[in-house]
Each structure stands twice: as C-alpha cells, then as structure tokens.
TORVEXTI-468351 format. One record per residue (C-alpha): residue in three letters; x, y, z. Coordinates in Angstrom, 3 decimals. Example, Ala and Ser with C-alpha at 12.3 -4.5 7.8 and 13.67 -1.06 7.14 Angstrom:
// TORVEXTI-468351
residu;east;north;up
ALA;12.300;-4.500;7.800
SER;13.670;-1.060;7.140
This chain:
// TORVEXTI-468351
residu;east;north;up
UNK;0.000;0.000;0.000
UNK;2.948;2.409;0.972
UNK;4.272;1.796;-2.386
UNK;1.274;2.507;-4.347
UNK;0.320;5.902;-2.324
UNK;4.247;7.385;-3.194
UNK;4.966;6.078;-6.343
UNK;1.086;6.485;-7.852
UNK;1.098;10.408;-7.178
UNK;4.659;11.110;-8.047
UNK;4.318;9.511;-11.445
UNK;0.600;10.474;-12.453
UNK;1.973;14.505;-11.319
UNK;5.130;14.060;-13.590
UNK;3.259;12.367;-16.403
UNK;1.108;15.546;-16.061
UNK;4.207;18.250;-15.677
UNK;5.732;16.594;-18.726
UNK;3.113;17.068;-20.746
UNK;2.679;21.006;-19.817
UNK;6.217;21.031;-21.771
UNK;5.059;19.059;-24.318
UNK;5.263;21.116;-27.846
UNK;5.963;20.625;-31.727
UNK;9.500;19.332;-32.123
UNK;11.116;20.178;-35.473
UNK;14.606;20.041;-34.954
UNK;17.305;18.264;-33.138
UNK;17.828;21.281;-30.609
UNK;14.029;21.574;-30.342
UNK;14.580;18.034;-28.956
UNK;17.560;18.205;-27.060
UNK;17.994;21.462;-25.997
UNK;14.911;23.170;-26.025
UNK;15.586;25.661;-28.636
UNK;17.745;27.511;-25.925
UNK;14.875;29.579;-24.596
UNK;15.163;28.233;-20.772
UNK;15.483;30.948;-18.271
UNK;18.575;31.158;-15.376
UNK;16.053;30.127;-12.576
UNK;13.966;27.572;-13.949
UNK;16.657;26.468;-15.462
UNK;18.933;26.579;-12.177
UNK;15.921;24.058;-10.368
UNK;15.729;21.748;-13.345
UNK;19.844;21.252;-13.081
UNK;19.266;20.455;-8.987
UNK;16.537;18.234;-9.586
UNK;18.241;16.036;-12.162
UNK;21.689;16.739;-10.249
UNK;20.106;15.502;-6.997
UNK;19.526;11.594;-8.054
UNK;19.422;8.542;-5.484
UNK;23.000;8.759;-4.439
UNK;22.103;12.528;-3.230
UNK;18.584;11.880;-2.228
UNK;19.500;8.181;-0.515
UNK;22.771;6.887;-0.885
UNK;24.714;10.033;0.985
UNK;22.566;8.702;3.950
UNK;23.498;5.400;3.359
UNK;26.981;5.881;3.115
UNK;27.420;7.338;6.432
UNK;25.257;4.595;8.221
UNK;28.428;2.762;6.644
UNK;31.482;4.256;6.261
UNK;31.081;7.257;8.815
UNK;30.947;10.675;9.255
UNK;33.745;11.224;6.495
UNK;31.101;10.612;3.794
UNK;29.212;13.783;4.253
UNK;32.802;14.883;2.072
UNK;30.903;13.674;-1.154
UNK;28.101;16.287;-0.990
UNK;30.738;19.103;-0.568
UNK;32.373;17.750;-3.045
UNK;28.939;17.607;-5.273
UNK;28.239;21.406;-4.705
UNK;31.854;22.857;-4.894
UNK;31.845;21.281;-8.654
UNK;29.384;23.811;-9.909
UNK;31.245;26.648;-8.263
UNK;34.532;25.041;-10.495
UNK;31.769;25.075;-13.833
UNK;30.640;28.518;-12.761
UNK;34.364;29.779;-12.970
UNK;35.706;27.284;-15.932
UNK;33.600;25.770;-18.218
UNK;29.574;27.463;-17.851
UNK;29.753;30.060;-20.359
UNK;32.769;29.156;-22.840
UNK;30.522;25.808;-23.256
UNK;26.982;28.059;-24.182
UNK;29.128;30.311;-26.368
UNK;30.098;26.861;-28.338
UNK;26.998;26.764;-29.698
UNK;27.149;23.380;-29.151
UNK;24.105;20.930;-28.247
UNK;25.871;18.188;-26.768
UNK;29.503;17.828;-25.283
UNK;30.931;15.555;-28.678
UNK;29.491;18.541;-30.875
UNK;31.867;21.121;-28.443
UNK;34.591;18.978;-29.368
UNK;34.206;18.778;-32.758
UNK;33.272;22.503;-32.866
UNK;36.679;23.573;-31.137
UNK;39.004;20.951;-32.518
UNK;37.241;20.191;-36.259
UNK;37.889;16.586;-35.438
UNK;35.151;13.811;-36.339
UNK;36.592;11.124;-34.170
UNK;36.950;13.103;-31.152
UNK;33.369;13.865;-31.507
UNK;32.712;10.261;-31.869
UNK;35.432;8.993;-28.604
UNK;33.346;12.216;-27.180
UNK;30.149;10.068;-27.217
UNK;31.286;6.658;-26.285
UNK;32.558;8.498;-22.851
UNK;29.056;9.962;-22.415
UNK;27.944;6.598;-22.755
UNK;30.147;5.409;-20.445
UNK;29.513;7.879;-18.102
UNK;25.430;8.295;-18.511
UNK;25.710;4.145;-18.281
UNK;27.665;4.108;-14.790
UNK;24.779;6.987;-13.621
UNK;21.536;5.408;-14.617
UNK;22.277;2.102;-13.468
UNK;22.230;3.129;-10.145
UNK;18.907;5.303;-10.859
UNK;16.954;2.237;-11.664
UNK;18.677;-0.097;-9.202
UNK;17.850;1.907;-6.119
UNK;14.188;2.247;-7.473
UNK;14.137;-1.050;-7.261
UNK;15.769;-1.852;-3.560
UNK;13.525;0.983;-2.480
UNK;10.251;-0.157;-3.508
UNK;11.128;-3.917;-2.095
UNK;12.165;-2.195;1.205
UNK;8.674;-0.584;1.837
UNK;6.335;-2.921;0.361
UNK;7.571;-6.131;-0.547
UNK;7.226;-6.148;-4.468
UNK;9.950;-7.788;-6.368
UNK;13.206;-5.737;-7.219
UNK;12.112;-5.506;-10.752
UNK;8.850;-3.622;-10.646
UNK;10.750;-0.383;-9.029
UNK;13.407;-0.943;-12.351
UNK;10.951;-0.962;-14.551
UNK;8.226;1.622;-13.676
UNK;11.302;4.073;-13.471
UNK;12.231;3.211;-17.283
UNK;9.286;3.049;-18.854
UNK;8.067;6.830;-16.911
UNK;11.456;8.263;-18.028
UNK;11.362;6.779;-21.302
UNK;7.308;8.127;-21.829
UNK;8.063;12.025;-20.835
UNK;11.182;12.221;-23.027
UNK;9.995;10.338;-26.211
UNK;6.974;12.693;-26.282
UNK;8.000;15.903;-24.681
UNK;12.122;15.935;-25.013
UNK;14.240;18.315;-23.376
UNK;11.014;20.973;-22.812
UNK;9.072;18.308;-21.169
UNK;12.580;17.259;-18.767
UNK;13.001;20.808;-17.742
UNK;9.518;21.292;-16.037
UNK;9.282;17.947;-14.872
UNK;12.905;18.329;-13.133
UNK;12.139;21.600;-11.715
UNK;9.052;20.612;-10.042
UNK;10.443;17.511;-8.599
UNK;13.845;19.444;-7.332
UNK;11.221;21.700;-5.251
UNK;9.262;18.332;-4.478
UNK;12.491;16.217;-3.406
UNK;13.203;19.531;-1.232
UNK;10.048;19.410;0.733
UNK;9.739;15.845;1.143
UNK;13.566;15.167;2.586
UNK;13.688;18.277;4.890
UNK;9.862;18.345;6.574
UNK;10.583;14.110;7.314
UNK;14.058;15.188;8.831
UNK;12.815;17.595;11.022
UNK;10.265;15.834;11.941
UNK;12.584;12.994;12.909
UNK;14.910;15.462;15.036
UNK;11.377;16.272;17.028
UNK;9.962;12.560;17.678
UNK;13.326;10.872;18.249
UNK;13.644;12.514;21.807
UNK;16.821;14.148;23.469
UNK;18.513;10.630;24.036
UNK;18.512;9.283;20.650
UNK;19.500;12.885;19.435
UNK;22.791;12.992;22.072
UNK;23.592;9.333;20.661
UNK;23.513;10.459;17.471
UNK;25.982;13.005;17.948
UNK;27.990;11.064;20.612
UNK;28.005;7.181;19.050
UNK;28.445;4.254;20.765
UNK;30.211;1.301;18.370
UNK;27.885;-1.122;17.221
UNK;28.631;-4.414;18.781
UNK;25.216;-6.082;20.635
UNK;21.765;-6.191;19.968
UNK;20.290;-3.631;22.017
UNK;16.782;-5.340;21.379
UNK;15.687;-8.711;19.312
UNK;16.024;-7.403;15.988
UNK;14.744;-9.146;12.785
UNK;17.584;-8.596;9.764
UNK;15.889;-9.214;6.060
UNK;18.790;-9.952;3.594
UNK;17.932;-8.152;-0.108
UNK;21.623;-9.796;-1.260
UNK;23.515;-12.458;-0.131
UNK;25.887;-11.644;2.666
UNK;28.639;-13.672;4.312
UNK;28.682;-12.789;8.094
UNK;31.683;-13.485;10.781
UNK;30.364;-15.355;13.628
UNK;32.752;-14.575;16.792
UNK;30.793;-16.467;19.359
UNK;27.864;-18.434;19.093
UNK;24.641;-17.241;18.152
UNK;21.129;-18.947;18.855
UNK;19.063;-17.863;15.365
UNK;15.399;-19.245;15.704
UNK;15.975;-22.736;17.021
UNK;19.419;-23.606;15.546
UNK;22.665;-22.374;17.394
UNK;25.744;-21.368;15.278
UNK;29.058;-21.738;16.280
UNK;31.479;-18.739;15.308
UNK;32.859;-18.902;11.880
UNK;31.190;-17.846;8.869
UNK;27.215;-17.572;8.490
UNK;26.085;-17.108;4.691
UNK;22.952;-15.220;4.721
UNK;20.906;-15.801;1.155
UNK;18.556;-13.143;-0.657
UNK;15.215;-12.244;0.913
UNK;16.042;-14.518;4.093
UNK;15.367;-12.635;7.658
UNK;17.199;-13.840;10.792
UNK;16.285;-12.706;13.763
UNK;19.389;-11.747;16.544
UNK;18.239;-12.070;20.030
UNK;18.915;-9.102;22.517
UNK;22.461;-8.982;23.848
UNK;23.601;-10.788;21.149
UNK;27.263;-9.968;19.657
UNK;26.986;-7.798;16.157
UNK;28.604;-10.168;13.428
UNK;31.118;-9.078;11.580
UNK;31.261;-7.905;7.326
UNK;33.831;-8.314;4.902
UNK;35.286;-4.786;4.007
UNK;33.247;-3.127;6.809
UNK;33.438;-1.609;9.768
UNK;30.261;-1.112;12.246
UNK;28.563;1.711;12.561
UNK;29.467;4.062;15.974
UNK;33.426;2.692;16.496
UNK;36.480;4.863;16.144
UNK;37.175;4.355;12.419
UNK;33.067;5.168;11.867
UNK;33.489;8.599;13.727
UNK;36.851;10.048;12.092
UNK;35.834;12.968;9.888
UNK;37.722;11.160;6.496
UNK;36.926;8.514;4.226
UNK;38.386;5.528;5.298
UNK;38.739;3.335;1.783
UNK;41.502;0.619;2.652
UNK;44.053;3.078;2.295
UNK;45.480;6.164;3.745
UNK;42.154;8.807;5.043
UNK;43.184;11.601;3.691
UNK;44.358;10.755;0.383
UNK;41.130;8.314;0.079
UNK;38.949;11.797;1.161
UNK;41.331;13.404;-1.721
UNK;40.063;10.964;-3.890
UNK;36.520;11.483;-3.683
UNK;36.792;15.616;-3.682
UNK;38.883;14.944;-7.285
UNK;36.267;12.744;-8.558
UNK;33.451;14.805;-7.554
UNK;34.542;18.330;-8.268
UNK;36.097;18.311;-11.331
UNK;33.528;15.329;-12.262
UNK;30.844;17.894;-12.024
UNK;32.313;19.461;-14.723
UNK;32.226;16.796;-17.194
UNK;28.965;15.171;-16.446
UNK;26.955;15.210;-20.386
UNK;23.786;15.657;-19.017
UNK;24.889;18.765;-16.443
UNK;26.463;20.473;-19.833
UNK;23.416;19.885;-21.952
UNK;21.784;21.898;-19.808
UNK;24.159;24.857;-19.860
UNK;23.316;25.110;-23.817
UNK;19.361;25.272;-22.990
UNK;20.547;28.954;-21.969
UNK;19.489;31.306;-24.312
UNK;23.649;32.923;-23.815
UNK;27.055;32.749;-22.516
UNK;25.951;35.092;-19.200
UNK;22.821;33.250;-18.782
UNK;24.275;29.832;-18.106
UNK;26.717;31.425;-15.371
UNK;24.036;32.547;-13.394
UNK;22.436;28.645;-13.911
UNK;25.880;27.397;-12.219
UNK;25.777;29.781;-9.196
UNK;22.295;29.758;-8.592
UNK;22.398;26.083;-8.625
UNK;25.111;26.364;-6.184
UNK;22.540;28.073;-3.626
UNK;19.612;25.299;-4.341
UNK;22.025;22.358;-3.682
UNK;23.204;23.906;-0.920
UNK;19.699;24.183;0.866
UNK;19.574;20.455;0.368
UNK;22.769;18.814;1.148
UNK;22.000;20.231;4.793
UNK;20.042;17.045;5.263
UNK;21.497;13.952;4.453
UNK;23.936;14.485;7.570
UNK;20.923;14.274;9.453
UNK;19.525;11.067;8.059
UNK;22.986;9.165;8.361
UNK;23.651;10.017;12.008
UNK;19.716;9.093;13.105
UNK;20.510;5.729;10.697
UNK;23.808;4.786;12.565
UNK;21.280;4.315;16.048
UNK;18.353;3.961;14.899
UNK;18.882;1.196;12.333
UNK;22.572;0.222;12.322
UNK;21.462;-3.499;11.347
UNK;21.513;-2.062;7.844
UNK;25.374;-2.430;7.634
UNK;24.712;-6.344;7.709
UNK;22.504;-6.247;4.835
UNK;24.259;-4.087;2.630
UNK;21.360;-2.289;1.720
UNK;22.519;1.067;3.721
UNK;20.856;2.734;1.102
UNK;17.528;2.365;2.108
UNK;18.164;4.150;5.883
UNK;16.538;7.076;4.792
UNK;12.955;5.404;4.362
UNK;13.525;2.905;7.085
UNK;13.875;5.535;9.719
UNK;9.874;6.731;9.932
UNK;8.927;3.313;11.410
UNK;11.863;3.191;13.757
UNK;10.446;6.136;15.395
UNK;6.718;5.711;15.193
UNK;5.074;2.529;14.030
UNK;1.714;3.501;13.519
UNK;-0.146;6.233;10.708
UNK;2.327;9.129;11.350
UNK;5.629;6.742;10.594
UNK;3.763;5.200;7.688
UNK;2.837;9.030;6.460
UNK;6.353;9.384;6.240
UNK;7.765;6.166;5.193
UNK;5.210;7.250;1.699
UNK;6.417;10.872;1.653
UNK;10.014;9.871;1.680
UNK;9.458;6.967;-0.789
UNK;7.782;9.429;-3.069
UNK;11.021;11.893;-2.378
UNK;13.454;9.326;-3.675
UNK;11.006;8.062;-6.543
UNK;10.955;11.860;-7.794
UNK;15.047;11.394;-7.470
UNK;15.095;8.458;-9.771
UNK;12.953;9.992;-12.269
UNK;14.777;13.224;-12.292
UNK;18.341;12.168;-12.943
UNK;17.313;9.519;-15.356
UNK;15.222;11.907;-17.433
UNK;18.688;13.765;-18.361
UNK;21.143;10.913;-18.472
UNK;18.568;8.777;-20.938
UNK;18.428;12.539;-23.139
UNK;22.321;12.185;-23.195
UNK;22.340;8.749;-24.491
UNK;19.748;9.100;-27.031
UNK;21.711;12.549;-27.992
UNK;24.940;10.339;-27.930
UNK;23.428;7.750;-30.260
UNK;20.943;9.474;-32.770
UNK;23.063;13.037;-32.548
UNK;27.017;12.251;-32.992
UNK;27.194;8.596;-33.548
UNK;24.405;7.795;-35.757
UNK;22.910;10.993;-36.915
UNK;19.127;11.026;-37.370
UNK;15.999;13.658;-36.833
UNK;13.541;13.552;-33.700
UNK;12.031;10.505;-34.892
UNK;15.332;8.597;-34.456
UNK;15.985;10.161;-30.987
UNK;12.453;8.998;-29.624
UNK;12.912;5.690;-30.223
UNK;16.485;5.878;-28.996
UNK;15.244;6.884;-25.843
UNK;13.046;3.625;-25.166
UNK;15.616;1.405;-26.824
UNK;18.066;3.497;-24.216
UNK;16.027;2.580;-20.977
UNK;15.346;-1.074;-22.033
UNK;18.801;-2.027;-22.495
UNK;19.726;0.460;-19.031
UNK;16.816;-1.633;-17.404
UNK;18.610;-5.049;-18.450
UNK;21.800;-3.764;-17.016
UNK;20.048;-2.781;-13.596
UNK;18.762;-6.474;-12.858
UNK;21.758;-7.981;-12.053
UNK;23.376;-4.964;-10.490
UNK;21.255;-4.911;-7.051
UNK;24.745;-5.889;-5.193
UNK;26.666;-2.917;-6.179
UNK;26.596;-0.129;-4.062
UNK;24.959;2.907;-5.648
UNK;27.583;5.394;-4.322
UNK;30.060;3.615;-5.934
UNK;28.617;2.971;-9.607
UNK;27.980;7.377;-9.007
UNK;31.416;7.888;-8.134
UNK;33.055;6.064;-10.583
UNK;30.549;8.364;-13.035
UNK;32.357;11.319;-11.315
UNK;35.765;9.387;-11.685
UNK;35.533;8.778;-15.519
UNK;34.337;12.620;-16.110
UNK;37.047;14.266;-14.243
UNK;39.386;11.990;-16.117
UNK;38.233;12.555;-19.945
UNK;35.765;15.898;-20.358
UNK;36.877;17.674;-17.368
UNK;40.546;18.227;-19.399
UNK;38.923;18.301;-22.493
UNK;36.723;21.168;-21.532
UNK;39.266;22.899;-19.976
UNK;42.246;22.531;-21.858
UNK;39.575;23.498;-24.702
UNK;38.459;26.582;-23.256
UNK;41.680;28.328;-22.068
UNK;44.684;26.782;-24.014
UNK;45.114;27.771;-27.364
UNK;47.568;25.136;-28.458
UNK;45.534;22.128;-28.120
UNK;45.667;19.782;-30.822
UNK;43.040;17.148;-31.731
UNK;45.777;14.532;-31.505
UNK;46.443;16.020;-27.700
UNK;42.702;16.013;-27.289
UNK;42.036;12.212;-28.482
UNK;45.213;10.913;-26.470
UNK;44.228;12.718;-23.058
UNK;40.345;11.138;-23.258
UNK;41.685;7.902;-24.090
UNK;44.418;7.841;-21.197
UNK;41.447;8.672;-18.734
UNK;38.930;7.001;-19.866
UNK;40.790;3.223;-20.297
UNK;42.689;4.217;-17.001
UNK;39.429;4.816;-15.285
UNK;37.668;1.848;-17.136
UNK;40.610;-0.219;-16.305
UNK;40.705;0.017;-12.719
UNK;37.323;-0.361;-12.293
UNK;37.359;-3.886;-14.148
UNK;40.478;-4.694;-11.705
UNK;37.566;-3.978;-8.975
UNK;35.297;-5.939;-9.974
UNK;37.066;-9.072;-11.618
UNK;40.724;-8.716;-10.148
UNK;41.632;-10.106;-7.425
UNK;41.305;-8.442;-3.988
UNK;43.663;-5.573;-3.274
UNK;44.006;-3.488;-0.348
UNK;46.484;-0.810;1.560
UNK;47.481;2.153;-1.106
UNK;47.275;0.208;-3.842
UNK;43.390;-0.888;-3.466
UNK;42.844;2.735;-2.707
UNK;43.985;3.771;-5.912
UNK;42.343;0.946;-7.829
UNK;38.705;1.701;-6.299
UNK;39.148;6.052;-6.537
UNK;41.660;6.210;-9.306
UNK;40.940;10.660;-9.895
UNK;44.146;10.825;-8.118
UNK;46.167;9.603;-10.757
UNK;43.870;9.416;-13.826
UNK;43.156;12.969;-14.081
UNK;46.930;13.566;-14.183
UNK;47.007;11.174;-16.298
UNK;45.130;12.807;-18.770
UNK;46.112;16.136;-18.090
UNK;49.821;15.498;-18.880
UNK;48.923;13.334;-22.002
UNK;46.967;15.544;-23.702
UNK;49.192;18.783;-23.025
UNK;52.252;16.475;-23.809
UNK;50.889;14.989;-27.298
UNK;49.850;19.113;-28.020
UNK;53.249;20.518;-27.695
UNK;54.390;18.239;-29.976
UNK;52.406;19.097;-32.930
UNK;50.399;21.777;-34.145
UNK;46.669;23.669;-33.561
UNK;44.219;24.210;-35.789
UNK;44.355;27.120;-38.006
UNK;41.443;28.598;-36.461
UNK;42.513;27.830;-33.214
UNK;42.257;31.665;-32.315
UNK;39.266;32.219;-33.613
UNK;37.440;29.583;-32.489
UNK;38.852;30.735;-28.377
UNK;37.317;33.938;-29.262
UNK;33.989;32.676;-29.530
UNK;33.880;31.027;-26.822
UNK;35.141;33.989;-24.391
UNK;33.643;37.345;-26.167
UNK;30.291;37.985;-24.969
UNK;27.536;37.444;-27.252
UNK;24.064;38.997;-28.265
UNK;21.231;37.329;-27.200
UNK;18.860;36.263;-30.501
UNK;15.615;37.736;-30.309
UNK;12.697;36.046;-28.189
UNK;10.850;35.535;-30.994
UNK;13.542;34.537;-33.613
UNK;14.081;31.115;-34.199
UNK;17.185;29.221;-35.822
UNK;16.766;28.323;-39.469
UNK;15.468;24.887;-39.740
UNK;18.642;21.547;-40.610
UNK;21.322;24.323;-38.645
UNK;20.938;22.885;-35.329
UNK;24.522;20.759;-35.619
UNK;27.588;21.945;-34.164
UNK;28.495;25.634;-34.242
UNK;24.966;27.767;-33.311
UNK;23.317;29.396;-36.133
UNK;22.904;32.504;-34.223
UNK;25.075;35.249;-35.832
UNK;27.547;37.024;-33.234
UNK;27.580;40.790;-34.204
UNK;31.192;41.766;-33.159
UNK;32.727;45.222;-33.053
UNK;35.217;46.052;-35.475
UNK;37.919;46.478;-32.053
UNK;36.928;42.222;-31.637
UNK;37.377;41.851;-35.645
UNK;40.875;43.440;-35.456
UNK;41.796;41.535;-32.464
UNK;40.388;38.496;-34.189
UNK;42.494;38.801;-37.343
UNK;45.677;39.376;-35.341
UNK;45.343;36.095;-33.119
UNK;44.587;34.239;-36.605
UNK;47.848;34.869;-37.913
C-alpha cells in the first residue's frame, strides 16, 4: 500500500508536468535542448533536480550509516563542482553553440573522431549513472512494500522513457524543476520531523556514538543480497545455534538476533558508531586523507564533465545566462545537502542493522517506522518513498536525453524521430543492465561516473576553453588515457583479485592519478604538434560575450549541428583583435 500511495502520485503529477512542456518538435535542438529559450532560474531548479539523483537523495545517507561521518565529504564535493563550472567551463561551453559535449569537441578541434570517442565516454559515463537510478528504485520499492526488485526498475524506465519520447528536453526541464522543489520538501519536513519525535537521548547518541557491537533489542535482519557474516561467538538464530565462523545469509532470508547478542562481523566493513566510523575522512583501505582526496577529485572536477549537467548549460538562451544557472544552482544544492547528515547520524542508532545487509541505502525510508510505528511513521515512510522516486525519475530523465543525444546526434545521426525511439531502446537495455546490479553499491557505480568525467571531459573542456595550443591529436590521447585508465581500474575492482592498503585505494578512486594522467597526455601529445588554423578564432567565440537572438527569432530549420546558427555581431575592435590572433 505504501508503495502505491508514493509512487502512484509522483508519477501520475510528472506524467502531467511533462506534458505542460510538451510542444511541436522540429529540430534536433528543439529536442535536445529546447531551442535555448530556458530561463537562469527555472533552469537553475531543473539542473538540482536532475543533479540531486538517489545517491544525493538516498545513498549520501546510506553511506554514512556505513562508512562514517567522512562521507558527508561527497556532498561538498557535489556542490563545490558547480562553483569550479561557474568559474571554468559554464559560459565558454553556451558560447560553443554546441548541443551536446561531442558537438563542443568537434566545434573547437574540427575533429570527427573526437566527436565520436566524445560520445562513447558519455555513454560510459550516462551508463555508470543510470544504473544506479533504476537499481535503487528497485531496492527501495522492495524495502517498503515487498514487491519484487524488478517492478521499481521498470516503472522508473518506462516513466522516463514516456516524458522524453513525447515531450524531449522541454518536457525534462519542467518535470525536473518541479520535482527538485518536491524532493526539497519531502527530505527536509521528514528530517525535522525525525529530530522532534526521536527525543533528546537518541538525538545525544547520534551526535555522541556508541560502536555497534550487541543487539540492544531482538532485531529481525531481512537480507535483499547475499551476505557472508563473521560469527565470533555463538549465536542462537530461531531454534538452531551457530558456532562462530562464517554464516552465509541468502537473498530475501530474515534472521532474527536475540537481545544482547554480539553484532557479526562484514567483509570490508566496519560497524557503525566505532572509532574508524566517527573520524571525519573517508576511510577506503588506504590512507584517510588521500582516500577523502580521492573522492573531492572525482566529484569536483567530475561535475564538470557530467553530459547531461552540460546539456543543460546550452538550454541557456547565452554565454551570461548559463553562469548565473551554475551559481544559482550552487545556492539550491546547498539548501539540500543540509540534510542527508541528518539522516545518516539518526541511521547509525536507529537502524545500524543495515550495515549487515548491505542495503545502507535504504536508511533514509527505514527511519519513519523506527520512530513511530503507527499512521504518522507510515505518512512518512510514503512521503520519503515518493522523495526518492521523484530522485530516480529526475536524474534519469537527463542521463537517458544524453544517451539518445549520444546515439541518434554524434554517432548515428538522425531527426527527432530517431531520438524517440532511442530513448526507449536506451532505458530497455539500461533496465537489463540494472537487474543484475542490485549488489553494487549505488555510491560507488555514481562515483566512478564522477571518476571517468574528471578523467576525460573535465581536461577536455578545460584545456579546450583556455589553451590555445591544443591539438586534436592532444585532445584524443588525453580522453583515451582517462577514460581506459578509469575503465581499467574499475574492471580490476570488480574481476581482479582483492587488493588493499594504497594500492586498493587507488584501484577503487583512481581521480588521483587518472586525471593527471590525462592532463599530462593531452598537453604532452599538443606541444608536440600543431593547432588548428582557427585555433584563435574559435577561443574567441567562446570567451567574447555574445548577443542574445531575439525572443521571438528562431534558428533556421537543418542548422541545429555543431556551431549555433545565431550570428555574433562583433565590433570592429573584436574583428581586429580576431584577425591578429589568426595569424
């Protein structure tokens, strides 16, 4: 029932939202960028609610239930990105006149297989994103009612997949807008409401934890993965006693640990409340502050390399309007990564079983019936399920856009007719990729996003904006260094065999070294040959300030690839200056 009364509303509204952006699509930037007519503040709430996706909305939560305190670093690292977009790469990317980040590339570098390396990364990138999306729709929805893990998978796909093959990139922008403002209200009126019912005990715990080690109650465990548990002393589970050694606990099995009982231990984890849990840096296997280093790298200069976070910067009708996006956007996510500090430290006493499960990411809706068991804790158990429903549906609206703008834009060009059904073929093949993935933490698969961004379009867009002398050759070497770096280590994580100390460290969070990496290879590979003819020119455009087309202009129709068709109107001074740099 809890399901039906959060998920029901959220997607009839958004069904209903999308269609108020509904409107005749003609053209490819009709479609994917909605002819560039957003405005700074609408289009500052649609970037939050699409930027604020289950790892924000959930899996911050989660992570501090099980790593600690040192995970509230991501969500710093999450908002001080935009402030490095605002600064870098917001307006030199709108000025590109670019719709998508493989047509900037192309556009600055006149290279056809950058653009199409470009668009295998976004897949890459958009892949790593949106599994997570569907994934944690689908642990949530089994945590609060029961139903299988694939009806939350599905019913997020096939939503997504409806409001963008009718409505595009108009019909995302209202729909994430409405749902950053709904996500806003329904994870900050539940937390305060928790900080009132809990009492001043459980608050004073919260802040002052106590290492999880016995059952302070008989408390019933339901396993959504299989776990191996590390029996230290014997444990009496429903009639059978174990003896210490290892206890494998299968999928959708619930054991029951009697009061007083000793907390058994988890590969790779620490419980929730001890030392370790408490110290205010990530603690990954490796050295704390270079793993907290890590995760900053990933996430800041991620930010500015994430497709469907650019997209959005060329919905701005200019250069100026897109900076105020970024720092606006700075101020919304802000407001909201208050909260998730709040839901992690209440998770750590209230339901610190979770770390046995694995399935810390569903703290945040398991916390309502911890504190109240009857109408008001189900009230909230629906309005935070509905919360982190509105998440899924937010961030996968922009990251299936990218994809379909990946394949039916620079890969396999085609009109609006193509990109439609590129959506749906998009969130069919994403959905297949979600079943199996219920083990992986969604945290991860979102920081390994970050990871593979900051390592290929974060230099790319950079290098590309401010440095003159960078050759396609430069540009092509530095995204492959990152992104088969990146892709590498991840593959060593999930097939190699285990590593730990420094060198796991730098296996599991490789931004350290692969953004370096890439840095150094594509400057290196520049110097040694030469730039484009128009190298000059084409800087120019992307740093003088342009006139805004008229609100009632539109672009001429089959000009909506690559370079804008707006005309720049430039002074003769700029047209001097211009010549000069050419030569």
């Amino acid at each position: 029932m809890i399901a039906v009364l959060a998920v029901a509303p959220v997607v009839l509204v958004t069904l209903l939202v999308g269609l108020r952006g509904v409107a005749a699509m003609r053209t490819t930037s009709d479609f994917l960028v909605a002819s560039r007519r957003v405005s700074p503040l609408l289009n500052s709430a649609a970037v939050s609610g699409e930027y604020l996706s289950a790892a924000s909305f959930l899996g911050v939560a989660g992570l501090v239930v099980k790593d600690g305190v040192g995970a509230l670093w991501y969500p710093v690292g999450f908002t001080a990105g935009y402030v490095a977009m605002l600064v870098l790469v917001a307006a030199p990317m709108r000025r590109s006149g670019a719709v998508t980040v493989p047509d900037f590339a192309e556009a600055r570098l006149g290279s056809r297989p950058l653009r199409l390396l470009s668009a295998v990364v976004v897949l890459v990138i958009a892949g790593l994103y949106l599994v997570p999306q569907f994934r944690t729709a689908g642990l949530v929805l089994t945590a609060v009612s029961g139903t299988p893990y694939w009806v939350g998978v599905v019913i997020a796909a096939v939503v997504a997949a409806l409001i963008l093959a009718v409505g595009g990139m108009r019909a995302a922008t209202y729909v994430q807008a409405f749902q950053f403002f709904l996500k806003l209200a329904l994870f900050i009126v539940p937390a305060l409401w928790l900080l009132f019912a809990v009492g001043p005990q459980t608050r004073h715990d919260a802040v002052h934890p106590a290492e999880f080690t016995r059952f302070a109650r008989d408390t019933p465990v339901t396993f959504s993965l299989d776990v191996t548990l590390e029996l230290r002393e014997p444990v009496t589970l429903g009639n059978h006693t174990h003896p210490p050694g290892e206890l494998t606990a299968r999928a959708g099995q619930t054991l029951v640990f009697p009061e007083g009982a000793e907390v058994p231990g988890v590969r790779g984890g620490a419980p929730p409340g001890g030392p370790d849990w408490q110290r205010p840096l990530l603690d990954d296997d490796g050295p704390p502050l270079l793993s907290t280093w890590a995760v900053l790298l990933a996430t800041v200069l991620g930010t500015m390399g994430l497709p469907h976070v650019l997209m959005r910067l060329h919905t701005s009708p200019d250069g100026r309007a897109a900076r105020r996006t970024a720092a606006i956007t700075v101020g919304l996510l802000s407001v909201f990564y208050l909260f998730p500090g709040v839901y992690g430290l209440l998770g750590s006493v209230l339901v610190p079983q979770l770390y046995l499960t694995g399935a810390t990411d569903t703290a945040v809706v398991a916390l309502p019936a911890q504190v109240d068991t009857g109408t008001t804790g189900a009230v909230f158990t629906t309005l935070l399920t509905a919360g982190a429903f509105a998440a899924f549906l937010a961030t996968s609206l922009g990251l299936l856009l990218v994809v379909a703008g990946a394949i039916s834009h620079d890969l396999l060009p085609g009109g609006v007719r193509r990109l439609r059904l590129t959506v749906v073929a998009a969130a069919a093949v994403v959905v297949l990729l979600a079943l199996p993935a219920a083990r992986l933490d969604a945290g991860v698969l979102v920081t390994w996003g970050f990871a593979v961004a900051a390592a290929t379009f974060c230099p790319l867009l950079v290098l590309g904006a401010w440095w003159t002398r960078l050759t396609p050759a430069g540009a092509i070497a530095g995204v492959c260094a990152g992104l088969l770096g990146t892709c590498g280590a991840f593959a060593v994580v999930l097939f190699g065999p285990g590593l730990t100390g420094l060198a796991g460290l730098l296996v599991a969070q490789p931004a350290p070294w692969a953004v370096p990496l890439a840095f150094a290879t594509m400057v290196g590979v520049s110097l040694r040959g030469r730039p484009p003819a128009w190298a000059a020119q084409a800087m120019l455009r992307l740093h003088l300030p342009e006139r805004a087309p008229e609100p009632s202009a539109r672009p001429p129709a089959g000009r909506d690839r690559g370079h804008s068709s707006w005309p720049t109107r430039r002074s003769s001074a700029v047209r001097r200056v211009t010549r000069r740099l050419g030569r």
